[in-house]
C-alpha positions in Angstrom: -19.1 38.9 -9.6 -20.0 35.3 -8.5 -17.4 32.9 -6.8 -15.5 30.6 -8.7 -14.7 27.8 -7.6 -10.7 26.9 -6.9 -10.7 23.7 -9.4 -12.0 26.4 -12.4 -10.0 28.8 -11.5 -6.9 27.4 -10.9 -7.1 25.1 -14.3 -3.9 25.1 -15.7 -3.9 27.0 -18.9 -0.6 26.1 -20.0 2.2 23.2 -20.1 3.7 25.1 -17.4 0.9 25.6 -14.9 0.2 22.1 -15.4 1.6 19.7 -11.7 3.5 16.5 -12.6 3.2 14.3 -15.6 6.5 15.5 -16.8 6.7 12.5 -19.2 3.4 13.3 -21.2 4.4 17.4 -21.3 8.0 16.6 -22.9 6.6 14.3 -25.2 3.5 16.8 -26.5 6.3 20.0 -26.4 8.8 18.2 -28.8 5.9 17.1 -31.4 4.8 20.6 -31.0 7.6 22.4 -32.2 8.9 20.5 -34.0 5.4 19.5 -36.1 5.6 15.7 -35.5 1.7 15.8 -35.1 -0.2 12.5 -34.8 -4.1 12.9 -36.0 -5.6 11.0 -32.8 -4.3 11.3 -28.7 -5.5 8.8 -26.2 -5.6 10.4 -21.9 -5.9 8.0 -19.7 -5.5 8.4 -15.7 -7.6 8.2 -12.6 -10.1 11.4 -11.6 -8.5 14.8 -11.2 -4.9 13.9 -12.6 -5.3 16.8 -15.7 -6.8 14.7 -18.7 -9.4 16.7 -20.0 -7.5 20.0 -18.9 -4.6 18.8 -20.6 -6.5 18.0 -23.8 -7.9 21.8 -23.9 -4.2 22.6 -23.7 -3.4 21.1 -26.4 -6.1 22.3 -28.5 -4.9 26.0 -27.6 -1.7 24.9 -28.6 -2.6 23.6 -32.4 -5.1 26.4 -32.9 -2.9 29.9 -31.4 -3.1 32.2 -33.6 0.5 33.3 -33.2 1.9 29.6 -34.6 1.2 25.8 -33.7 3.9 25.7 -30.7 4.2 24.3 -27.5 3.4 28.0 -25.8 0.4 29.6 -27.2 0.0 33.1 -26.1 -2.9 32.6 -24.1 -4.0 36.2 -25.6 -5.4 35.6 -29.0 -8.8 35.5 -29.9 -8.5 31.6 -30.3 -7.1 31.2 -27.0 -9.1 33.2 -24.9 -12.4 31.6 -26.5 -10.6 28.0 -25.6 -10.1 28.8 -22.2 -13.9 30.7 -21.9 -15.5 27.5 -23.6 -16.9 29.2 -26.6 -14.3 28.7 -29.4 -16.4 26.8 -32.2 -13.9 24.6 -33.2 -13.4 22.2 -30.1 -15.5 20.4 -30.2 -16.2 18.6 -26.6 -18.2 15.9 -26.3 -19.4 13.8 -23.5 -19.6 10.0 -24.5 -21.8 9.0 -21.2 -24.2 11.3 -22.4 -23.9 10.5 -26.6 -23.3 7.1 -26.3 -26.1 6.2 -29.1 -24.8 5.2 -32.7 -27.1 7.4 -34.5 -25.6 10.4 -32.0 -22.0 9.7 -32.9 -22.7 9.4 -37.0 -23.8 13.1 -36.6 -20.5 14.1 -35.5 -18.7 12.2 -37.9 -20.5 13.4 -41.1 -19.4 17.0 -39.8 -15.6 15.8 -39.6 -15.2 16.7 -43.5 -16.1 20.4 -43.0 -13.3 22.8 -42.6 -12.8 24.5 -39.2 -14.7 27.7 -39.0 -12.7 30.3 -37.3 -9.6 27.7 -36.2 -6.2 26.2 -38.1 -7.9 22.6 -37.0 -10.9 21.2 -36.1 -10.2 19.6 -32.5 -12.7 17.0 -31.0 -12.0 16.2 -27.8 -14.2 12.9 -26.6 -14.0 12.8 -22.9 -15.3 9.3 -20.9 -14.8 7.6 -24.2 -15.0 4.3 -23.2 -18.5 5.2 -22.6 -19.3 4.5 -26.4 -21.2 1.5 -27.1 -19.7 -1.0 -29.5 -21.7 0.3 -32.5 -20.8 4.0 -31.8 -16.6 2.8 -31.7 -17.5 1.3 -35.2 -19.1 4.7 -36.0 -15.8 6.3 -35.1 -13.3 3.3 -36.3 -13.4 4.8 -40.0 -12.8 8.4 -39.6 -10.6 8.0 -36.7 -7.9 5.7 -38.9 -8.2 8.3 -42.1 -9.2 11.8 -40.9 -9.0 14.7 -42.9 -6.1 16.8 -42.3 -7.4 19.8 -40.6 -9.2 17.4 -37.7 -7.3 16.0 -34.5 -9.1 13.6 -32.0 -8.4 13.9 -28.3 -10.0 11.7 -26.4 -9.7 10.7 -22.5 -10.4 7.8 -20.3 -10.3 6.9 -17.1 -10.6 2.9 -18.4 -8.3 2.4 -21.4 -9.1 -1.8 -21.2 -13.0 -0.7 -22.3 -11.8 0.6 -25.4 -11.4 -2.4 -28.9 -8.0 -2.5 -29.8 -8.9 -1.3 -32.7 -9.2 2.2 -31.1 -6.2 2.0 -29.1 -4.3 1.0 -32.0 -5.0 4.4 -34.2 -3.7 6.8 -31.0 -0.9 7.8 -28.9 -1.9 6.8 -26.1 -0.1 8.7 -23.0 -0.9 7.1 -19.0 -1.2 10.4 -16.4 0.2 8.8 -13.1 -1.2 10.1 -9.3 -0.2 12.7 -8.2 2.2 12.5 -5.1 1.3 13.7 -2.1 4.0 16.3 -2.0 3.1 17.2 -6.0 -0.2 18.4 -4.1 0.9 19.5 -1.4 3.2 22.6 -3.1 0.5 23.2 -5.9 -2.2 23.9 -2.5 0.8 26.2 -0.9 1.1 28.1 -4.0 -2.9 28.4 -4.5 -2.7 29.6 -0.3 -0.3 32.3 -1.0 -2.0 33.4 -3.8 -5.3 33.7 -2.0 -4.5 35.0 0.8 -5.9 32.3 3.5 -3.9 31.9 6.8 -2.4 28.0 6.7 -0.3 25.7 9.0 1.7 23.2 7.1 -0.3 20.2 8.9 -3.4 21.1 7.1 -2.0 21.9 3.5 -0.6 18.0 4.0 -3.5 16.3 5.4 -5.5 18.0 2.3 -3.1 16.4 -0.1 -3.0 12.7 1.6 -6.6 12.9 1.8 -6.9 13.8 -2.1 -5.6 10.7 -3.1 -3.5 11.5 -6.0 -6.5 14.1 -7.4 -5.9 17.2 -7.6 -9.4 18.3 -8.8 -10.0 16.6 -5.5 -7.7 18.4 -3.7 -9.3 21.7 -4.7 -12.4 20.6 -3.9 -11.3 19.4 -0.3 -9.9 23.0 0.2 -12.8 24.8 -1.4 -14.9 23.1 1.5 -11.8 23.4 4.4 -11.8 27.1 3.6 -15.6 27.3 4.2 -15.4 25.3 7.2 -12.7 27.0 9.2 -14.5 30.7 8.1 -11.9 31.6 5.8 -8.3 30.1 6.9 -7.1 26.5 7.7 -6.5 24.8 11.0 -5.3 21.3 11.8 -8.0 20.7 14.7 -10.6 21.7 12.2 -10.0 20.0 9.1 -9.4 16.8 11.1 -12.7 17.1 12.4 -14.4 18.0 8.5 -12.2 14.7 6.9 -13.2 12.3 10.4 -9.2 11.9 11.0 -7.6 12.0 14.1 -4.3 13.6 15.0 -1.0 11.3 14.4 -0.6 11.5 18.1 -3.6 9.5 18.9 -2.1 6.8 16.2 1.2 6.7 17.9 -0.8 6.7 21.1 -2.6 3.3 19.9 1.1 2.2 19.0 2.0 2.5 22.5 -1.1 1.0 24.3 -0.1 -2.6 21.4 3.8 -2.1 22.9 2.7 -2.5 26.5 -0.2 -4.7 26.1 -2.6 -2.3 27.9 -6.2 -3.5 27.2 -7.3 -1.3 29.9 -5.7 1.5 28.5 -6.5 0.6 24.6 -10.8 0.8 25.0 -10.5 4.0 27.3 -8.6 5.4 24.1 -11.0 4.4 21.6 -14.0 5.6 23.5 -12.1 9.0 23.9 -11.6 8.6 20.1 -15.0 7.9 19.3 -16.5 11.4 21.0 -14.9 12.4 17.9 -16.8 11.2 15.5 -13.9 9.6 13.4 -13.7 7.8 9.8 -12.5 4.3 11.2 -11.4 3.8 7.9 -9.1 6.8 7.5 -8.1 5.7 11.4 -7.0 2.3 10.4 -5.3 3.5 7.0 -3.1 6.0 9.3 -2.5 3.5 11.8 -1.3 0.5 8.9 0.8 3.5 7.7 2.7 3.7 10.4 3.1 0.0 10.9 4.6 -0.3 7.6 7.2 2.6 8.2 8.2 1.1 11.3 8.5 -2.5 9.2 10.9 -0.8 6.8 12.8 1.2 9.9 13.6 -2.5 11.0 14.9 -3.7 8.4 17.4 -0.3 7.5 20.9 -0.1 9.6 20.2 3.4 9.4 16.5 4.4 9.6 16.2 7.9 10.8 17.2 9.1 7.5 14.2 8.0 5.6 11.6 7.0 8.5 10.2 9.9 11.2 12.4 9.4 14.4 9.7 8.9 16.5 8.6 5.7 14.1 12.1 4.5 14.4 11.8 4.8 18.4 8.8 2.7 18.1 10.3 0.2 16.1 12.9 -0.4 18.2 10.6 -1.1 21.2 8.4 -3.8 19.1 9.6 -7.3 17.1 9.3 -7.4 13.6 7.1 -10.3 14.3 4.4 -8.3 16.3 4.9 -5.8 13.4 4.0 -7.8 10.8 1.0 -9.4 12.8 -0.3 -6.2 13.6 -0.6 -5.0 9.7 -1.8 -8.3 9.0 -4.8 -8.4 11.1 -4.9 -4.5 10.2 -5.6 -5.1 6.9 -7.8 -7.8 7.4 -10.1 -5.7 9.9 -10.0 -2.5 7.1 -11.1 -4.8 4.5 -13.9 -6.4 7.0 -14.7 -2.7 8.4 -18.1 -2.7 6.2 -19.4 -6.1 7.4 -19.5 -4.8 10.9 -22.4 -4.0 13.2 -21.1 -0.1 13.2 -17.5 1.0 11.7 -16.3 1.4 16.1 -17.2 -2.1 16.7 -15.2 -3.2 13.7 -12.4 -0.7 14.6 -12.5 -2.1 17.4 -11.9 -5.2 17.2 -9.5 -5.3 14.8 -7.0 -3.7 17.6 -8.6 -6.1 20.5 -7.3 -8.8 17.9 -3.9 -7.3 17.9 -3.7 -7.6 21.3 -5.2 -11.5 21.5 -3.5 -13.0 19.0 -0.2 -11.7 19.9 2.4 -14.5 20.4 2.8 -15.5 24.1 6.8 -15.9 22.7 6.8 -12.0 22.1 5.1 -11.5 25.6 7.2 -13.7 27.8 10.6 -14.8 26.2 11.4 -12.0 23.6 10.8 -8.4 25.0 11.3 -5.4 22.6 14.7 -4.7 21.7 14.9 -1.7 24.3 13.5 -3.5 27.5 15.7 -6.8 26.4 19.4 -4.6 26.6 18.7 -3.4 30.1 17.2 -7.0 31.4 20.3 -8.9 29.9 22.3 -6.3 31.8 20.0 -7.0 35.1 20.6 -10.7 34.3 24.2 -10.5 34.4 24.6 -8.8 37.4 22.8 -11.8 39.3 22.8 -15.2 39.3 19.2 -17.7 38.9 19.2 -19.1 42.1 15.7 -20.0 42.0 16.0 -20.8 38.1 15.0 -23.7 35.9 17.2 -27.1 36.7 19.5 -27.3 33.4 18.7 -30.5 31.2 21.0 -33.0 30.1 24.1 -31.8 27.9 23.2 -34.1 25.0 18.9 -33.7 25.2 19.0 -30.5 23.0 15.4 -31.5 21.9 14.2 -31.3 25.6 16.0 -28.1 26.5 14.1 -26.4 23.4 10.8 -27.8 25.2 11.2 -26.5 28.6 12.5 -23.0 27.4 9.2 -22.8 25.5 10.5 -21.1 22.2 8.1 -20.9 19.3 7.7 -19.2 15.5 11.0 -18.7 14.2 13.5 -19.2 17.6 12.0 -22.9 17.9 12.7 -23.2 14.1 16.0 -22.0 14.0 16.8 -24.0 17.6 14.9 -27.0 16.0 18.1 -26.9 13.6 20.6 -27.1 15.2 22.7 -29.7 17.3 24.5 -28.8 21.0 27.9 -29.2 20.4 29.2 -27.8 24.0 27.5 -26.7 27.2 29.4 -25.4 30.4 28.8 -23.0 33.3 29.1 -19.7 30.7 28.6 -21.4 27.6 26.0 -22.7 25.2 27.7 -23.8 21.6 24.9 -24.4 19.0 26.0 -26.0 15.3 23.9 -24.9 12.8 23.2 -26.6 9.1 24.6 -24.2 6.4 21.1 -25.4 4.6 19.7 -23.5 7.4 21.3 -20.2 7.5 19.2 -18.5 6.3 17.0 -18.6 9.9 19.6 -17.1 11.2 20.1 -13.0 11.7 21.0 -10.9 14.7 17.8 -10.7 16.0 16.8 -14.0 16.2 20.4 -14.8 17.5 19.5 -12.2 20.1 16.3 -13.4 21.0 18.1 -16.8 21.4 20.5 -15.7 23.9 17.9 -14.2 26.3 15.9 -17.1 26.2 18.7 -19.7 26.9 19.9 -17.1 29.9 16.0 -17.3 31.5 16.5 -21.4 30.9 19.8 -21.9 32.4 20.2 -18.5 34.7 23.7 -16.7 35.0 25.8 -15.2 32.5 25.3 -18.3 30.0 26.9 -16.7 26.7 25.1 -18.5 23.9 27.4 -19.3 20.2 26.4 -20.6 17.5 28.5 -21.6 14.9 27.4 -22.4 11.0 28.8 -25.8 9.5 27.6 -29.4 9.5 26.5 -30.4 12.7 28.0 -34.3 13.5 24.1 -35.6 14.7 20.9 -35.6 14.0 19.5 -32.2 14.8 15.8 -31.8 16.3 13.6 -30.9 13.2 15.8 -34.2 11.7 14.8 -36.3 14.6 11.3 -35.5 14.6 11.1 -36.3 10.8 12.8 -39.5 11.2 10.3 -40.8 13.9 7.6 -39.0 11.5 8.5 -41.5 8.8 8.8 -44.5 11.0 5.2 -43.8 12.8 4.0 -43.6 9.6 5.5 -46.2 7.7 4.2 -48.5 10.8 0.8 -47.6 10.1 0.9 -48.7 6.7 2.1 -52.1 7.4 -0.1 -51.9 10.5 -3.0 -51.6 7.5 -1.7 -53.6 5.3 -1.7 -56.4 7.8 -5.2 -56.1 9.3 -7.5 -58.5 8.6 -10.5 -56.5 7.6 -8.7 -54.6 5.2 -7.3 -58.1 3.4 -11.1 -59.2 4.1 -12.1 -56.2 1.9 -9.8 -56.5 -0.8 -10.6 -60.2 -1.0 -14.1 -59.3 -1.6 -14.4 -55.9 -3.7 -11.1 -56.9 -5.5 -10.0 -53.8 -3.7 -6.6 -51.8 -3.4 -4.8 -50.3 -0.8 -4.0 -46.6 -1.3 -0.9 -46.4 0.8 -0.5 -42.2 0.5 -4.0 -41.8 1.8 -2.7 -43.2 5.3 -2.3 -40.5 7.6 -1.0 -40.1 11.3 -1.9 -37.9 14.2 1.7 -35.1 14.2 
């Protein structure tokens, strides 16, 4: 007997078999038995998710011999000819291929003959916004008044192609993506049943790479199967999809921690013997970024992000975080413009490490390394440090400690109320609370301890500071520099020359300054 392929013969046959969509199957059981039947039902969904399978379903279901219920028998002569193609009254059609008005006007003058064999005439119209406009017209008619022994299935993997017109005479029912663990369990199940030697590293990577599909997923371990001569390894199917293993990405998380150029092209030219998708690579990697994003922002992270993501995390700023994702997704979506996908890989993580802030490098270590240096810091004190500024030039001190992003921000808000040998007191503006979080505060206080050396304990206090804070300053002398230029304008000869002549005005807002 010849093979048959896994997607064929691990079709769902009933409701039951079928994986997901929970919210289209207990909508179709109740109209089922209870016989609330609409004449015309619209599929729609990306590839794989169980449209057209789900249709045939359906058609078994209104056409058992046994009853119109929700669980046809599967054993009747009906059913078996549904499930082996053959029955006469489903009537499949594929709009791609009968797109042609004349084409769908044939099938419509045999919609008032009675079914042949079957309780109902079924056609099921798969790809249907394939139709042309005239062939929709063709079909408008019969499709608002059938005759009551005919039902219309029809699936779509574009429901905005289809007149409103159409979609208006249906129940229309959406079949979501599968999830990753969805797939996962159905492959497991198809595994067991099979006989094929797994680990569970391979059943997953099968069901990421599907992509919500499930016909994909079949068709991904059809050709795994194949591959590794009849079982599934992790080393293998890596090497048939062009992934790499999750070490190598934590590996390149690493390398961006420590700042290791060196270290960060000898891995990708280990990488590359390999023979990787970039793509895939880059997907993985922005993956992990975004889990360590969200284990920074949880108080208790390990319970919904892999530990060793949450170790990462820890080690990294949210700020080098985000940057990283950013330029991540900007090299992904740029990977095709590249001389060769490793040139564009790679220099979307040499960008990672360029355009990381000098503030991250110097004056805000990751949260590990910045517990045990402000413990080495209070155990000494900075002879050889920076002389302290003036208690009352809080604008200068902000300078000379070099802060930048959001620290220079936050600092640029507030006024120093008190300064002594172990004490820094900073007043912010309630307006500007909101800059304000542990982390920041923390990077604050490491920053003014490398400034003024010792155990300087910074405080800062939220309520309405008594002076002119920094960012005020600075927009106060903006206003006055530019305020001078206009009269300076307005009081130059040439220009009065100019409106003299050309009966000319001035347009004040178009003055600019140099910030």
């Amino acid at each position: 007997m010849s093979y048959q392929v896994l997607a064929r013969k691990w079709r769902p046959r009933t409701f039951k078999d079928m994986v997901g969509q929970g919210h289209v199957l207990t909508a179709l059981t109740n109209a089922l038995d209870s016989g609330r039947l609409h004449h015309a039902y619209l599929f729609t969904g990306t590839r794989g998710v169980g449209k057209t399978t789900l249709a045939r379903i359906l058609a078994k279901c209104l056409n058992c011999e046994r009853g119109v219920s929700s669980t046809p028998c599967g054993e009747c002569s009906a059913c078996l000819a549904i499930d082996e193609g053959r029955f006469v009254d489903l009537i499949e059609v594929d709009a791609a291929s009968r797109a042609r008005v004349e084409e769908t006007r044939d099938l419509m003058d045999n919609v008032q003959y009675a079914p042949t064999s079957g309780r109902y005439k079924v056609y099921l119209i798969d790809e249907v916004h394939m139709f042309s406009s005239h062939s929709f017209n063709a079909l408008l008619k019969t499709l608002e008044e059938p005759p009551p022994h005919v039902k219309f299935l029809l699936a779509t993997t574009e429901p905005k192609r289809l007149p409103v017109t159409i979609l208006s005479r249906c129940l229309q029912f959406n079949l979501k993506h599968l999830t990753v663990d969805q797939i996962a369990q159905q492959l497991q199940l198809i595994l067991d049943q099979e006989g094929v030697s797994t680990d569970a590293a391979s059943v997953q990577l099968i069901a990421a790479a599907a992509a919500g599909s499930m016909r994909d997923a079949l068709s991904l371990l059809d050709q795994a199967i194949s591959y590794g001569d009849g079982e599934l390894r992790e080393a293998q199917l890596r090497e048939m999809l062009g992934t790499i293993d999750s070490a190598d990405i934590k590996a390149f998380l690493e390398i961006l921690i420590n700042a290791d150029a060196d270290a960060l092209i000898e891995r990708i030219h280990r990488m590359a013997e390999h023979n990787p998708d970039y793509d895939a690579v880059l997907a993985e990697l922005l993956s992990n970024l975004h889990d360590m994003a969200v284990a920074q922002t949880l108080s208790s992270p390990e319970e919904v992000i892999a530990p060793e993501l949450c170790a990462l995390a820890a080690r990294m700023t949210p700020e080098d975080v985000q940057l990283y994702y950013q330029i991540g997704l900007n090299g992904r979506r740029d990977l095709g413009l590249a001389p060769d996908p490793r040139a564009g890989f790679e220099m979307t993580l040499v960008r990672m490490l360029a355009f990381r802030p000098a503030s991250t490098q110097d004056s805000a270590p990751p949260r590990a390394q910045l517990k045990k240096k402000v413990a080495r810091v209070e155990t000494i004190t900075a002879e050889a440090g920076p002389a302290p500024c003036a208690d009352g030039d809080w604008r200068q001190v902000i300078e000379a400690m070099g802060l930048s992003g959001l620290m220079k921000e936050l600092a640029g808000h507030c006024v120093l109320k008190q300064r002594d040998e172990n004490h820094l007191h900073l007043v912010l503006s309630p307006a500007k609370e909101h800059l304000f979080n542990s982390t920041q505060k923390e990077r604050m206080q490491d920053a003014v301890r490398k400034h003024f050396g010792g155990d300087v304990r910074l405080v800062i206090s939220v309520e309405e500071p008594d002076a002119e804070t920094p960012a005020q300053q600075r927009d106060r002398e903006q206003r006055e520099r530019l305020a001078a230029a206009r009269e300076s304008m307005e009081n130059d000869p040439n220009v009065k020359e100019m409106i003299e002549v050309f009966d000319a005005t001035l347009d004040k807002d178009s003055v600019q300054i140099q910030s």
